[in-house]
C-alpha positions as CSV (number, residue, x, y, z in Angstrom):
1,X,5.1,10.3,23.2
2,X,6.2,8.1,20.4
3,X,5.7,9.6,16.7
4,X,4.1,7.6,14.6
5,X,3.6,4.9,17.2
6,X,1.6,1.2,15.4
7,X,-1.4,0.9,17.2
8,X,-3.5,-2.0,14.3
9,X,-1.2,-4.0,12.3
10,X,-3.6,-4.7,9.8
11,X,-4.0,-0.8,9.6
12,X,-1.0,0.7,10.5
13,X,-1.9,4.1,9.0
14,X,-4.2,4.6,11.8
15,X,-3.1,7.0,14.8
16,X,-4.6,7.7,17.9
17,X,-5.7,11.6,18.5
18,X,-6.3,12.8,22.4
19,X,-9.4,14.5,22.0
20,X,-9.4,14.7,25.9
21,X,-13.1,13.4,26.4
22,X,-14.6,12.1,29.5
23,X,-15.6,8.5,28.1
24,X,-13.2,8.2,25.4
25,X,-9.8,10.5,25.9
26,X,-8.3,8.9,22.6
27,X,-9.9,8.4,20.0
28,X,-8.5,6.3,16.7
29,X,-9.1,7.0,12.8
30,X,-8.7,10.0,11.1
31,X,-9.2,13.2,11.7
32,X,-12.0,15.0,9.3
33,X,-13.3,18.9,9.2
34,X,-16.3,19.5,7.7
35,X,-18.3,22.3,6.6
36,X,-22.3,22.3,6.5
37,X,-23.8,24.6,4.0
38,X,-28.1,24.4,3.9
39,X,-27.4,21.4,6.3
40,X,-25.0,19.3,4.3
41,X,-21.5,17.8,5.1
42,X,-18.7,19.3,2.6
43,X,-15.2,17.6,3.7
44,X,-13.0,20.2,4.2
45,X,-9.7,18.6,5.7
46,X,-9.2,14.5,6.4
47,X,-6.1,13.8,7.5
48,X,-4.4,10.3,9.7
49,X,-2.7,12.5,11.6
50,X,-3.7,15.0,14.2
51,X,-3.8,18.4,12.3
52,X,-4.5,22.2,14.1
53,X,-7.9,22.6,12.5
54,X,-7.4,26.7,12.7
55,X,-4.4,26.1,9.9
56,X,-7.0,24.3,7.4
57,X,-9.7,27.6,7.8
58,X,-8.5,29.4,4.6
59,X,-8.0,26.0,2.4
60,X,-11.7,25.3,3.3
61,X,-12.8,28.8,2.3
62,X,-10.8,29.4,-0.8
63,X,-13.1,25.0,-1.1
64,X,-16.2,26.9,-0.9
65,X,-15.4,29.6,-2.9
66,X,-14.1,27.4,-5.7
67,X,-17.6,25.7,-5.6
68,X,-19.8,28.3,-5.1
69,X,-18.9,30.9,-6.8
70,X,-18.4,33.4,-3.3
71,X,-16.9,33.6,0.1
72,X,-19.1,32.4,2.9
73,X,-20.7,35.4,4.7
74,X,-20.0,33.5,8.4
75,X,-17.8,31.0,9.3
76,X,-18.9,29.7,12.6
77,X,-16.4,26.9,14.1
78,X,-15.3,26.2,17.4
79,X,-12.9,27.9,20.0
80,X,-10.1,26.7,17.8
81,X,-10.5,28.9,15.1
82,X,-10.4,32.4,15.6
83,X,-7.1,33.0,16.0
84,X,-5.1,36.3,15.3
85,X,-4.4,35.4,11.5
86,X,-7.6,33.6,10.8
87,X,-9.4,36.9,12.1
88,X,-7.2,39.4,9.7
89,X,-8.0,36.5,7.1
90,X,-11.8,36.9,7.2
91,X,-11.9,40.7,7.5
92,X,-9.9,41.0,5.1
93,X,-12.6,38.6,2.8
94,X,-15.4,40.2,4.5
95,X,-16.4,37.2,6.4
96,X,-17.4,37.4,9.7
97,X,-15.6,34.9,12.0
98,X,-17.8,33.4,15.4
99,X,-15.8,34.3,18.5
100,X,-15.1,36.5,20.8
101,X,-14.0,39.9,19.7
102,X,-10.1,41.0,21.1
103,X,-9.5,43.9,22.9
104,X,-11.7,45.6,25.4
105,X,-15.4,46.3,25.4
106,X,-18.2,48.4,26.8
107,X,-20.9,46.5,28.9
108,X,-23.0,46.8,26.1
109,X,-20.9,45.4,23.3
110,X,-19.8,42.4,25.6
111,X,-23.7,41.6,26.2
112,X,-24.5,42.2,22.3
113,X,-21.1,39.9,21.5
114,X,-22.7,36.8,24.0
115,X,-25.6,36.8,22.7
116,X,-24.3,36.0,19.0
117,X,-21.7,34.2,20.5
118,X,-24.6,31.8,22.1
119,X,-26.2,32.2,18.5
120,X,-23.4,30.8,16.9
121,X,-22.4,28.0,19.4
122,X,-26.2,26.9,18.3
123,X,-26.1,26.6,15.2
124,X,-22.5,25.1,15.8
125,X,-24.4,22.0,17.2
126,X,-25.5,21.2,13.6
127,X,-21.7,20.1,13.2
128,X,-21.3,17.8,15.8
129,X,-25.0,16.4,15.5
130,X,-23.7,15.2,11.5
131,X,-20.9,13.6,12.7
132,X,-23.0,11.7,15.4
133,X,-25.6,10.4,12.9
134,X,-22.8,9.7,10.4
135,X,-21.4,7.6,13.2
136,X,-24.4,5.7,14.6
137,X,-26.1,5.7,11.6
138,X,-23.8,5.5,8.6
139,X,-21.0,3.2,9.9
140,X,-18.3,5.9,10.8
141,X,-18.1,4.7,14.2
142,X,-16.0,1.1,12.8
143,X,-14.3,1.6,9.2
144,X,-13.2,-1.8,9.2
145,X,-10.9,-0.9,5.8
146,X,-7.1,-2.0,5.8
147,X,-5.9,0.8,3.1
148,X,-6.3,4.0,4.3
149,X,-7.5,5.0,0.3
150,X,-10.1,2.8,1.1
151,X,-10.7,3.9,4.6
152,X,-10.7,7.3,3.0
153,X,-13.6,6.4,0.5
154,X,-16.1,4.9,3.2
155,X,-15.9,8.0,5.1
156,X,-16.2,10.1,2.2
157,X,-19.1,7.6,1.2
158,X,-20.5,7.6,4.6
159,X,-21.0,11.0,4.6
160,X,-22.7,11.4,0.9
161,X,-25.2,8.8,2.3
162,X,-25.8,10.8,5.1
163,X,-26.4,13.9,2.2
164,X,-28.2,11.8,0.2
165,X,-31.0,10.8,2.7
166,X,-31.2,14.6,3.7
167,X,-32.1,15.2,0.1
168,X,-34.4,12.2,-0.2
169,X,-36.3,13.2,2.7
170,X,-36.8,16.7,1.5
171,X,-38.0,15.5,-1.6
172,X,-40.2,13.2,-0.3
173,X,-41.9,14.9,2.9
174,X,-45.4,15.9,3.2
């Protein structure tokens, strides 16, 4: 391991982040969280560096709440986030958090906690289906920027194009 090991000298802010895939165990670029709300991609976190995505679950809340006025009534994120202090976090906001409940169950509760638990891994897919369009279809897959302001901005731009053709479509189907 070598911190803030040079892997592009014409873009030496870029790191490489194990993401432990089958194809592709490191992957290069930053690292971006994002939220969907009525299917479209808020940034919450963007970041060079590798970053514990569970950390940045309140900072993206508080996000939402600043813009809509409210607290999300579900967060639903992968395995990463509900941990101990997210959980108190959200009950303590009245948000429910998608997960696996701690403690033990009855037979009953662990079937009733699957099923939303499938639910929510569903509707989960939404997230990593943007991020593959936003890729093959918006350029995300090659940012070919030296800065990483600039670098910063096509992703960010890459994803309001990706917004923007959600909202034109709407508009303009049958």
């Amino acid at each position: 391991k070598v911190d803030n090991r040079i892997v592009s000298i014409s873009q030496p802010h870029i790191r490489p982040i194990v993401r432990g895939k089958e194809h592709n165990p490191t992957e290069f670029g930053a690292k971006v969280a994002i939220g969907l709300v009525g299917g479209y991609a808020f940034i919450t976190c963007i970041d060079w560096d590798n970053f514990p995505e569970a950390k940045a679950l309140e900072d993206a809340a508080e996000d939402y709440r600043a813009v809509f006025g409210f607290y999300p009534k579900t967060i639903i994120g992968d395995r990463a986030y509900p941990i101990r202090d997210n959980r108190q976090w959200c009950q303590k906001h009245h948000i429910r958090l998608s997960g696996p409940r701690l403690g033990r169950k009855s037979a009953e509760t662990k079937a009733c906690e699957e099923k939303q638990i499938y639910k929510d891994s569903c509707e989960r897919n939404a997230v990593e289906g943007e991020f593959g369009t936003c890729k093959r279809r918006f350029g995300l897959e090659r940012i070919m920027a030296k800065l990483p302001n600039t670098s910063m901005t096509s992703i960010a731009m890459g994803f309001f194009a990706a917004n923007m053709e959600r909202k034109l479509r709407l508009l303009f189907a049958p």
